[in-house]
TORKOL-4160 file (C-alpha; in steps of 0.2 Angstrom, whole numbers, padded with zeros to 4 digits, m for minus):
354
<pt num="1" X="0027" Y="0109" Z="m0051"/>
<pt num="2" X="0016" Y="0106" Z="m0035"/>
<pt num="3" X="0021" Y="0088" Z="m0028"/>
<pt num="4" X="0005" Y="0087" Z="m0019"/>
<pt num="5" X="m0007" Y="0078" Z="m0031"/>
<pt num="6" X="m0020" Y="0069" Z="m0021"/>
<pt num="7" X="m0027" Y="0052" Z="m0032"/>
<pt num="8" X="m0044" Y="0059" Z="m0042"/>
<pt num="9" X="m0057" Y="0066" Z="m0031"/>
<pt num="10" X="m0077" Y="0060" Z="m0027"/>
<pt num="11" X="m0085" Y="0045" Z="m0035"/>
<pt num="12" X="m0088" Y="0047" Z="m0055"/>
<pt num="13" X="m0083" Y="0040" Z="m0070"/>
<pt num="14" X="m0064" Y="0045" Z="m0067"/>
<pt num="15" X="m0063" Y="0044" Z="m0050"/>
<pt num="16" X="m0050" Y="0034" Z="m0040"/>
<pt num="17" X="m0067" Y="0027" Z="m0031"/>
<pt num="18" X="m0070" Y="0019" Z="m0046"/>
<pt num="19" X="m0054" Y="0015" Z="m0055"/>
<pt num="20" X="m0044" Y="0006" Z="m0040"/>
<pt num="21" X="m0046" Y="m0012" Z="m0040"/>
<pt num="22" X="m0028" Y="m0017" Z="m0046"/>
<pt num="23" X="m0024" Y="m0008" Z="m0030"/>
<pt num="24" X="m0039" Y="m0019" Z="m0020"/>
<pt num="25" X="m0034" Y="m0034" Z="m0027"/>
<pt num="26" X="m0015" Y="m0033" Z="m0026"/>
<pt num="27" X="m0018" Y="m0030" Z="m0006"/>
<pt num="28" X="m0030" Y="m0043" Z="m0004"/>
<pt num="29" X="m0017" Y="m0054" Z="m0010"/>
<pt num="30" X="m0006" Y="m0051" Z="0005"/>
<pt num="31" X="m0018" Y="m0048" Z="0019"/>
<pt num="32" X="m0016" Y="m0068" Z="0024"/>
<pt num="33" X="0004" Y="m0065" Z="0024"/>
<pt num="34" X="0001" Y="m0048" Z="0033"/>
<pt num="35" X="m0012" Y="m0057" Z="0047"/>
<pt num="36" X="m0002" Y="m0069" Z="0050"/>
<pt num="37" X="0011" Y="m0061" Z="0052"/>
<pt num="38" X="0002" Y="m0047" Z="0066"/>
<pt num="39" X="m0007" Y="m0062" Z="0076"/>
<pt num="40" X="0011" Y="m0069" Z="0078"/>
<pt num="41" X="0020" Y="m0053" Z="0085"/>
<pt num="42" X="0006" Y="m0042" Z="0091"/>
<pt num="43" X="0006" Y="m0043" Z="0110"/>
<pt num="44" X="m0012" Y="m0033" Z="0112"/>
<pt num="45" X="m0013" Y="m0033" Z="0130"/>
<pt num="46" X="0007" Y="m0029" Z="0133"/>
<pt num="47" X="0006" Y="m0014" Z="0120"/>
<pt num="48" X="m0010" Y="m0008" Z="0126"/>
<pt num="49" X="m0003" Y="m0007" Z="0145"/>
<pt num="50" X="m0019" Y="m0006" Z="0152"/>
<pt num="51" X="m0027" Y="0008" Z="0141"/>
<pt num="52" X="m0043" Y="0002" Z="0132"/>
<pt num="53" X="m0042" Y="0012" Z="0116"/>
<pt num="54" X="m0032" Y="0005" Z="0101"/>
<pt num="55" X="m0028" Y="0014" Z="0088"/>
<pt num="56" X="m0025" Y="0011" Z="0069"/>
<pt num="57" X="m0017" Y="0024" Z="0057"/>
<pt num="58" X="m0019" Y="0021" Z="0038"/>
<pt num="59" X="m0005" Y="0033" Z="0030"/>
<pt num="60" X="m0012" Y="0037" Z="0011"/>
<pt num="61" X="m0028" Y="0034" Z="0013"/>
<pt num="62" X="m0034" Y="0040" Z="m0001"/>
<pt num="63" X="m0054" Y="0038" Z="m0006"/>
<pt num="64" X="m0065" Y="0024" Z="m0009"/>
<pt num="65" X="m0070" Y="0007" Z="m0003"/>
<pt num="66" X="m0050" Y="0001" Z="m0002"/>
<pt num="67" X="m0045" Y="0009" Z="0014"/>
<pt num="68" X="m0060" Y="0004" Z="0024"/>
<pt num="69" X="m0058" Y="m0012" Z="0019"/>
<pt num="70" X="m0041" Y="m0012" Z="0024"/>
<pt num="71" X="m0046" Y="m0006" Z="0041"/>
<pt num="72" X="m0059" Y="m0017" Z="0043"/>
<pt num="73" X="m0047" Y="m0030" Z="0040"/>
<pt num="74" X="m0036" Y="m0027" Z="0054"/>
<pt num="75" X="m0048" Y="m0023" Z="0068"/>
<pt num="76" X="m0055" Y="m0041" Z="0064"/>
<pt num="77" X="m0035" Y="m0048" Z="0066"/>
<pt num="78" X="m0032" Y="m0037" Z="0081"/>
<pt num="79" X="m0051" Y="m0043" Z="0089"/>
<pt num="80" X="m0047" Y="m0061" Z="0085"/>
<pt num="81" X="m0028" Y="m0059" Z="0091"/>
<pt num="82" X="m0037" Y="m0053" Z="0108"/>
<pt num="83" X="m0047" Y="m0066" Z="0112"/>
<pt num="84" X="m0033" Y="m0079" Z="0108"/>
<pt num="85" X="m0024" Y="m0069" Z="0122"/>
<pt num="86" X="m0039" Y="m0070" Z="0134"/>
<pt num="87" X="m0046" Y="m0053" Z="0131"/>
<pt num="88" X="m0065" Y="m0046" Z="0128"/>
<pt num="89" X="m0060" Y="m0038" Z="0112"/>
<pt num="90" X="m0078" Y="m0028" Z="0118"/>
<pt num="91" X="m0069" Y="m0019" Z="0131"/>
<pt num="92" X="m0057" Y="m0011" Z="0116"/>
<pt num="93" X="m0064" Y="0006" Z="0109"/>
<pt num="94" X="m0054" Y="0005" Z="0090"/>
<pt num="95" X="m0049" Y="0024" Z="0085"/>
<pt num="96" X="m0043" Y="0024" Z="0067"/>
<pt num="97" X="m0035" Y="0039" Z="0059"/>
<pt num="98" X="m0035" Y="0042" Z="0040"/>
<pt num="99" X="m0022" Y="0051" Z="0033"/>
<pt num="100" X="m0017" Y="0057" Z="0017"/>
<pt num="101" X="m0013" Y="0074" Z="0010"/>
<pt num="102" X="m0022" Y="0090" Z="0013"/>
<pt num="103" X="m0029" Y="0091" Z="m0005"/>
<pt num="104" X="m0036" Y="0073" Z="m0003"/>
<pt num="105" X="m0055" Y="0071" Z="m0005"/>
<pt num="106" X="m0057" Y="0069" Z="0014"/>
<pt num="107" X="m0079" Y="0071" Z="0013"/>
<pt num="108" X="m0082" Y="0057" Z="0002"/>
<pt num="109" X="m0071" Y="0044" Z="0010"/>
<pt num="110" X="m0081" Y="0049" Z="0025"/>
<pt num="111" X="m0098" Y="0049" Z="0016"/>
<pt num="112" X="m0094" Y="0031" Z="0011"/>
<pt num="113" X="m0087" Y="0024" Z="0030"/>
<pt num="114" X="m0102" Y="0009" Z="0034"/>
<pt num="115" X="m0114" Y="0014" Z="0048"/>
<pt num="116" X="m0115" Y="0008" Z="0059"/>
<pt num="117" X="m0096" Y="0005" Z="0060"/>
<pt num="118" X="m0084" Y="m0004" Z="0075"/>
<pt num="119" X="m0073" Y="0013" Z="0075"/>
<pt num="120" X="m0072" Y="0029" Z="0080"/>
<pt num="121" X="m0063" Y="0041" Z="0064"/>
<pt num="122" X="m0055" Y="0055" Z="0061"/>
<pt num="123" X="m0045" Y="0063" Z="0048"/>
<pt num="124" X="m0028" Y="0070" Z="0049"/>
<pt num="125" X="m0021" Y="0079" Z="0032"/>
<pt num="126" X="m0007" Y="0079" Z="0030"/>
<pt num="127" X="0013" Y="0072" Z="0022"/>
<pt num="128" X="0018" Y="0058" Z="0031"/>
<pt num="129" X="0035" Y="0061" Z="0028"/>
<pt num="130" X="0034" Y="0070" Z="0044"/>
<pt num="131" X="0027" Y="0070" Z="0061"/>
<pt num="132" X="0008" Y="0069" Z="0062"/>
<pt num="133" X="0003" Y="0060" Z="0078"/>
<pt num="134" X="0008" Y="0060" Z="0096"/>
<pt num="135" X="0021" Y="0051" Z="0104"/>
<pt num="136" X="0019" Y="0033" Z="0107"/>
<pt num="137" X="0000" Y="0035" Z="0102"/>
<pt num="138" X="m0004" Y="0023" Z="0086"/>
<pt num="139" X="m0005" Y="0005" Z="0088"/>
<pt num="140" X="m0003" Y="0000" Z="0070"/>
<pt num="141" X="0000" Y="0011" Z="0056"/>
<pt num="142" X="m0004" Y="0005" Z="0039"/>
<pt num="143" X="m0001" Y="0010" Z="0022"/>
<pt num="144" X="m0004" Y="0002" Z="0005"/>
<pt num="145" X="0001" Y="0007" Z="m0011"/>
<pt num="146" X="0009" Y="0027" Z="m0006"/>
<pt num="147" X="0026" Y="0025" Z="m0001"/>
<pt num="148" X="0031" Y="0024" Z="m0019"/>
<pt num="149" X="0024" Y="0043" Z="m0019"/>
<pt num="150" X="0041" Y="0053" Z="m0017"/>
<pt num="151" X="0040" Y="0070" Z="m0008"/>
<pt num="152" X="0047" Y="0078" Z="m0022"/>
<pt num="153" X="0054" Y="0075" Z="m0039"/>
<pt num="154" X="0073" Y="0075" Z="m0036"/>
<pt num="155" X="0081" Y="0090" Z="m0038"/>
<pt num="156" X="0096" Y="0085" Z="m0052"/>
<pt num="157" X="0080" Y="0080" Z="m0064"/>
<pt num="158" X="0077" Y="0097" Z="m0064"/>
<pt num="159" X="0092" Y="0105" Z="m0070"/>
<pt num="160" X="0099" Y="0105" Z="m0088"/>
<pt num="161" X="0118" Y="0103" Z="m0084"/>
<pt num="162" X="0113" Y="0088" Z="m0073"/>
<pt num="163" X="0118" Y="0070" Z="m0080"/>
<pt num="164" X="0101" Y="0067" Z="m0073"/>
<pt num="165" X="0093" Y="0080" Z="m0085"/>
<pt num="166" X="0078" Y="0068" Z="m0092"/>
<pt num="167" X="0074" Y="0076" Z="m0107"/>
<pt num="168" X="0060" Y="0069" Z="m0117"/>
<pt num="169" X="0055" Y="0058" Z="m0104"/>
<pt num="170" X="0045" Y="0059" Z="m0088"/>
<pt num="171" X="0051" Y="0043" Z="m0077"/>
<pt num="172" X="0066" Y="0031" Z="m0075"/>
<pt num="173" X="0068" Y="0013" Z="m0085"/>
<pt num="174" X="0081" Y="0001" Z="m0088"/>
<pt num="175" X="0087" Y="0013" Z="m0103"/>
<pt num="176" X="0090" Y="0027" Z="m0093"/>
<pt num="177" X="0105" Y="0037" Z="m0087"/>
<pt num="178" X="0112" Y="0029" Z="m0073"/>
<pt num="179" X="0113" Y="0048" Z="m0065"/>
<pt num="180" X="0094" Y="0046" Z="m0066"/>
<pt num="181" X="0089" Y="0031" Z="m0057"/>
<pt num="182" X="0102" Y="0036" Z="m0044"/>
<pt num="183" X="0092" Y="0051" Z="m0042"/>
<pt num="184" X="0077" Y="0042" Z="m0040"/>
<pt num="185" X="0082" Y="0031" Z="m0028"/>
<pt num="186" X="0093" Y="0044" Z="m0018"/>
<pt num="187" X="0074" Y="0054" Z="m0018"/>
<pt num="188" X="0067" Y="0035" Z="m0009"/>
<pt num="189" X="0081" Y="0035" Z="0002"/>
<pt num="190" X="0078" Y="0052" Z="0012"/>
<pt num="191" X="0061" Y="0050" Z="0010"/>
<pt num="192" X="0059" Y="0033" Z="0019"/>
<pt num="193" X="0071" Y="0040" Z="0032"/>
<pt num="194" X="0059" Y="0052" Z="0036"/>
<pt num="195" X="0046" Y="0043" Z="0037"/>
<pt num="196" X="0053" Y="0030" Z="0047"/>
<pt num="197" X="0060" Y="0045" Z="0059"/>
<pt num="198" X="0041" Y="0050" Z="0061"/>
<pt num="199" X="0035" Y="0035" Z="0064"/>
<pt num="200" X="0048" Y="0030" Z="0078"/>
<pt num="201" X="0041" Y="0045" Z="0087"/>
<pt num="202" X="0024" Y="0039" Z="0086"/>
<pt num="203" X="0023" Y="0020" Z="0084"/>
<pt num="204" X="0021" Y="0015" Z="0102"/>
<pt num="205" X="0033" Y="0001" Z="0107"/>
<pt num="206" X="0030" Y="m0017" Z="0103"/>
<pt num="207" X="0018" Y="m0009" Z="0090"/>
<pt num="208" X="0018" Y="m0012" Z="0071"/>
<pt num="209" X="0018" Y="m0004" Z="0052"/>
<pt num="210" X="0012" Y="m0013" Z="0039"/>
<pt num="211" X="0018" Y="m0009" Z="0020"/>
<pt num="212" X="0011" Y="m0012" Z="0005"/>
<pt num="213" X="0020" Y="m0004" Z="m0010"/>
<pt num="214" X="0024" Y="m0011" Z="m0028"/>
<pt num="215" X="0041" Y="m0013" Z="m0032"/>
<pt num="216" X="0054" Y="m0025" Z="m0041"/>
<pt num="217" X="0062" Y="m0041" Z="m0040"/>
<pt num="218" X="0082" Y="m0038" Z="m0035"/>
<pt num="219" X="0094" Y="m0034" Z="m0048"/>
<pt num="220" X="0079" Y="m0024" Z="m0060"/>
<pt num="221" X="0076" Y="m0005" Z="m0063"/>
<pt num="222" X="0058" Y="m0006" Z="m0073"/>
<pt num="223" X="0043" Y="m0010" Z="m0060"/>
<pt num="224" X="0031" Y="m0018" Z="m0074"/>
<pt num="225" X="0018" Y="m0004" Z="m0074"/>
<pt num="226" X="0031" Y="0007" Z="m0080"/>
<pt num="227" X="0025" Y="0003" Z="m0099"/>
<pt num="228" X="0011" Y="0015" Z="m0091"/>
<pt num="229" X="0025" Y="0030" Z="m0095"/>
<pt num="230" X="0030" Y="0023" Z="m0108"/>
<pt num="231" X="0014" Y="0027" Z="m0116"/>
<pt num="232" X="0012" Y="0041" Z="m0109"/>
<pt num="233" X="0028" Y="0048" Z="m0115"/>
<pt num="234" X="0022" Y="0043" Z="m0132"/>
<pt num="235" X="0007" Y="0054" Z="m0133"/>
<pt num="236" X="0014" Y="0067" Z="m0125"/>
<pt num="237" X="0028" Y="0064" Z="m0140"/>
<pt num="238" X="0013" Y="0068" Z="m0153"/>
<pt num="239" X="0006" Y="0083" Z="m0144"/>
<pt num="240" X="0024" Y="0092" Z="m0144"/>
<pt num="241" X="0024" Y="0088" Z="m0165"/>
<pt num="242" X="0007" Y="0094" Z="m0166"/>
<pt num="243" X="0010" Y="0110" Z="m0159"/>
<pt num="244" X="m0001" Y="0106" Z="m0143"/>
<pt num="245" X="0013" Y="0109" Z="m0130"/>
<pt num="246" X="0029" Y="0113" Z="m0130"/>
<pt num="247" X="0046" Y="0100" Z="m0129"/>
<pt num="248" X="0051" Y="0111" Z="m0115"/>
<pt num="249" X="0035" Y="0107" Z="m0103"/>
<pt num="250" X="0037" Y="0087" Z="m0108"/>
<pt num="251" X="0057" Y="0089" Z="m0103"/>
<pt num="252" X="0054" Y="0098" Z="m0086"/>
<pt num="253" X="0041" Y="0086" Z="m0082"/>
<pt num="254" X="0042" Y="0069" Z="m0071"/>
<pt num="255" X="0033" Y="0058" Z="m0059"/>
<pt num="256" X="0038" Y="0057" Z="m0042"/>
<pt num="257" X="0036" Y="0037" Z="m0039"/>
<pt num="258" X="0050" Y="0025" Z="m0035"/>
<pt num="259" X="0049" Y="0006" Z="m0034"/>
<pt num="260" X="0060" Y="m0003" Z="m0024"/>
<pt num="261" X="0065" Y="m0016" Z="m0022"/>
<pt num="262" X="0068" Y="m0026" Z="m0005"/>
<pt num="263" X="0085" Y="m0022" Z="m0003"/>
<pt num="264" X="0079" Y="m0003" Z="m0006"/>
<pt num="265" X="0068" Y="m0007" Z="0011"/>
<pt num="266" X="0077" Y="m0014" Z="0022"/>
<pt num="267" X="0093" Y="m0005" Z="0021"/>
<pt num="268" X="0082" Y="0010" Z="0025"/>
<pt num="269" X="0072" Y="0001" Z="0042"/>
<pt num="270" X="0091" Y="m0006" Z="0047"/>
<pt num="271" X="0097" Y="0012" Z="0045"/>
<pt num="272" X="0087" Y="0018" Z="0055"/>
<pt num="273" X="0086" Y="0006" Z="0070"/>
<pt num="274" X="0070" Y="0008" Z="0077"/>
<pt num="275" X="0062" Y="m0007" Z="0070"/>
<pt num="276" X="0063" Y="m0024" Z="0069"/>
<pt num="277" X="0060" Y="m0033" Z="0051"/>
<pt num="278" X="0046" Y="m0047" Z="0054"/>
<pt num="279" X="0041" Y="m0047" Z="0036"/>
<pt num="280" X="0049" Y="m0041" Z="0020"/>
<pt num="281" X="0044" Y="m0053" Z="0004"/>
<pt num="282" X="0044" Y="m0047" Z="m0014"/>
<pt num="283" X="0026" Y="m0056" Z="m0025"/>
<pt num="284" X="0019" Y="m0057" Z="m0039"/>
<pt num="285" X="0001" Y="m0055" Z="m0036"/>
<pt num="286" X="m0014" Y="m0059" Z="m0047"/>
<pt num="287" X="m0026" Y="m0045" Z="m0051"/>
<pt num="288" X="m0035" Y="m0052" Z="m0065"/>
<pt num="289" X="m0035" Y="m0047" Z="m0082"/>
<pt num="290" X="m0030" Y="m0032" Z="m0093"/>
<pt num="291" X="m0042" Y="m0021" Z="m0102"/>
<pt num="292" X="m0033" Y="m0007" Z="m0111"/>
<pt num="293" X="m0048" Y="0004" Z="m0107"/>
<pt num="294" X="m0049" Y="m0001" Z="m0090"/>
<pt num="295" X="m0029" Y="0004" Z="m0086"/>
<pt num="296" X="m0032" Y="0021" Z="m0096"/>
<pt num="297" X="m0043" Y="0023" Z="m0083"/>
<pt num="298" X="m0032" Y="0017" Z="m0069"/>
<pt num="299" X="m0017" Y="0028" Z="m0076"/>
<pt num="300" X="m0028" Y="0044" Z="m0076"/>
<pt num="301" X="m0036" Y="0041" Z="m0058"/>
<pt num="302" X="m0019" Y="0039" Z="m0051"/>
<pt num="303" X="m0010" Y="0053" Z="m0061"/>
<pt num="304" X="m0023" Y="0067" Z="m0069"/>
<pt num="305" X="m0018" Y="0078" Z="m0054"/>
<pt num="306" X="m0001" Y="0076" Z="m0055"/>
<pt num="307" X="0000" Y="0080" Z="m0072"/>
<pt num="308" X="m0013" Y="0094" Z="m0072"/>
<pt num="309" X="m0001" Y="0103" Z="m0058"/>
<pt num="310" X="0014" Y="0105" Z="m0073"/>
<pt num="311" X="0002" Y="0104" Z="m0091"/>
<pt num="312" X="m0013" Y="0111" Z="m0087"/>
<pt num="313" X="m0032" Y="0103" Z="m0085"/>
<pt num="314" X="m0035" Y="0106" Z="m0103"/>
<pt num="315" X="m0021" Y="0098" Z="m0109"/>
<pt num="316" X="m0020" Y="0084" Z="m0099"/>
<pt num="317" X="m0040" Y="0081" Z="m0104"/>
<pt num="318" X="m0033" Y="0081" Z="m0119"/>
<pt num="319" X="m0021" Y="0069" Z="m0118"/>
<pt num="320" X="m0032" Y="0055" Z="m0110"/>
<pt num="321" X="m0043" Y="0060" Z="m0124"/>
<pt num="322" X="m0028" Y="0055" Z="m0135"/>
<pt num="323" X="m0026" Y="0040" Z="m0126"/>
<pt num="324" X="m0044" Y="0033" Z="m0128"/>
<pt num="325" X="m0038" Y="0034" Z="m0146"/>
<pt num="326" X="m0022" Y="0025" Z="m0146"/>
<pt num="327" X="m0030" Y="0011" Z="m0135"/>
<pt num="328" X="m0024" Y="m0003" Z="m0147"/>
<pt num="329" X="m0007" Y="0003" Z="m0149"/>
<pt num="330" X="m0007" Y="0002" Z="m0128"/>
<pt num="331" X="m0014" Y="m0015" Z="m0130"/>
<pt num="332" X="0000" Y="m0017" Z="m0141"/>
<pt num="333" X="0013" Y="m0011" Z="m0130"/>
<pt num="334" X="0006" Y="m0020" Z="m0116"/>
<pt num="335" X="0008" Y="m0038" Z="m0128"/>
<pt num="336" X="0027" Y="m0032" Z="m0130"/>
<pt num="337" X="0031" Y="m0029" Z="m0110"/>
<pt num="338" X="0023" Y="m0047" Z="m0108"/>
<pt num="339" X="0011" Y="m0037" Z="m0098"/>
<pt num="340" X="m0004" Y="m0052" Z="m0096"/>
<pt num="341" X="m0014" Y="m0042" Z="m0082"/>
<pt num="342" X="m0012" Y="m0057" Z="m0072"/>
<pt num="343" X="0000" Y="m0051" Z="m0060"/>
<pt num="344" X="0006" Y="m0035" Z="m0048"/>
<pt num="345" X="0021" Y="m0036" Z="m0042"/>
<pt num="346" X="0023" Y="m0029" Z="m0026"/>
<pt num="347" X="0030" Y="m0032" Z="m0006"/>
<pt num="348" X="0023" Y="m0035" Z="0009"/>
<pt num="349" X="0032" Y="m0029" Z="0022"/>
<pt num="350" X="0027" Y="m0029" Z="0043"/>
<pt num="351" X="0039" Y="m0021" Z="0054"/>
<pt num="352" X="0038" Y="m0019" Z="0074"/>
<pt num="353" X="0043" Y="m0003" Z="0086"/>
<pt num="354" X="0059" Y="m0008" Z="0097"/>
């Protein structure tokens, strides 16, 4: 299974474009807290040591109105923490570099940047698990609601004489194997250093990262969308039965994403040594309410290509197809997880360059 499954391309009825709001929302629940916390620890005229071009990374970018909103946004707080500092944020020339993964829909985001528009931008595909910038080159990085995206599916979920075999289902819960959810988190672990190692190299000092990621509260294994699986896992239940696909494609099947929690996070930055913790809250965030057609919709965006890579387009059609059908017995399952739609549960985390 190819682990490189971008969120679904262009702007039509599927579309990640059109089926992201939970992910807009949930950010712009933190973006006070994230601001903030940047006009408090930003020094712009010390980081910038006298060059006039700043630069903004957004690692897993994706497509659609999100990102650039999310860029926007921190232009305005880096202008605005400028001229609290006694700087002509007009003298800055803002360079922001999106980044996702080479499959990502790269022409559209681009087609859909404003004009005229207060940045220059450019594209660089690519994981951000590893090196993709220069040294010392980006100001701030920011990234929302990727990081739970695991390089790979751990290894030991691959093999049948691994405890963490996950037959029959294609995530982690609170019922699973403990061998599981170790893999899992093991998986977060070496990604994060990665990641964290990259960045190291390319943060310039005194600069920032900001993190938006869901995750859970300390002491839990379930991140609350995981009833998402859940349901997934049951129609992919009745496709086996009905002849549709085989037990064997379900078992070897499962979805890279990890949420952790805040321990998860900070034992990785402290780890590594490169960073200093400014932020790192766990929140529930309001996102508005539920429609089960609406997070079919959601689901599908985020994971059609994920899922097409192992089943197939056909069947994975299929099944969201199948899910359409089921709706009310989602809505049900929704009721039984105390899931309201009211809340995301995520963090915000800002963390600065030594």
């Amino acid at each position: 299974m190819s682990e490189s499954s971008p969120m679904n391309a262009g702007d039509g009825t599927y579309s990640y474009t059109k089926n992201s709001t939970v992910q807009r929302d949930a950010a712009s629940g933190v973006n006070d807290a994230i601001r903030e916390a940047l006009m408090e620890n930003l020094d712009v005229e010390k980081l910038l040591g006298g060059s006039t071009t700043f630069t903004i990374a957004d690692l897993g970018c994706s497509v659609g109105p999100n990102t650039v909103s999310a860029v926007e946004s921190l232009i305005e707080t880096v202008a605005h923490k400028c001229r609290r500092q006694g700087l002509d944020p007009e003298s800055l020339e803002f360079q922001v570099l999106f980044n996702d993964q080479i499959g990502n829909d790269f022409n559209t985001l681009f087609a859909s940047l404003p004009r005229p528009r207060s940045y220059v931008a450019a594209a660089v595909p690519g994981s951000f698990y590893g090196r993709l910038f220069p040294s010392s080159s980006v100001h701030v990085a920011y990234s929302s609601f990727a990081v739970h995206w695991s390089s790979k599916v751990p290894e030991e979920l691959h093999r049948r004489d691994s405890p963490a075999w996950n037959a029959g289902r294609i995530h982690y819960s609170d019922s699973s194997p403990e061998a599981v959810v170790k893999a899992y988190s093991d998986q977060f672990q070496r990604d994060m250093e990665s990641f964290l190692g990259a960045r190291a190299q390319e943060i310039a000092p005194g600069g920032a990262i900001v993190v938006v990621v869901p995750g859970v509260p300390e002491g839990v294994v379930t991140y609350s969308g995981g009833v998402a699986f859940s349901f997934l896992e049951f129609i992919l239940a009745e496709m086996v039965r009905e002849g549709v696909i085989e037990q064997e494609q379900v078992d070897s099947f499962n979805v890279p994403n990890v949420y952790p929690s805040v321990k998860d996070l900070r034992r990785v930055v402290e780890r590594n040594g490169c960073f200093e913790i400014v932020k790192m809250e766990f929140r529930d965030v309001g996102v508005g309410e539920v429609e089960p057609e609406n997070v079919i919709m959601l689901i599908r965006a985020i994971f059609e290509g994920c899922m097409a890579n192992h089943f197939g387009t056909v069947v994975v059609n299929n099944l969201f197809v199948r899910a359409m059908r089921h709706k009310l017995q989602f809505a049900a399952i929704l009721n039984l997880a105390g899931i309201e739609g009211t809340v995301s549960q995520i963090m915000a985390v800002l963390i600065k360059r030594n």
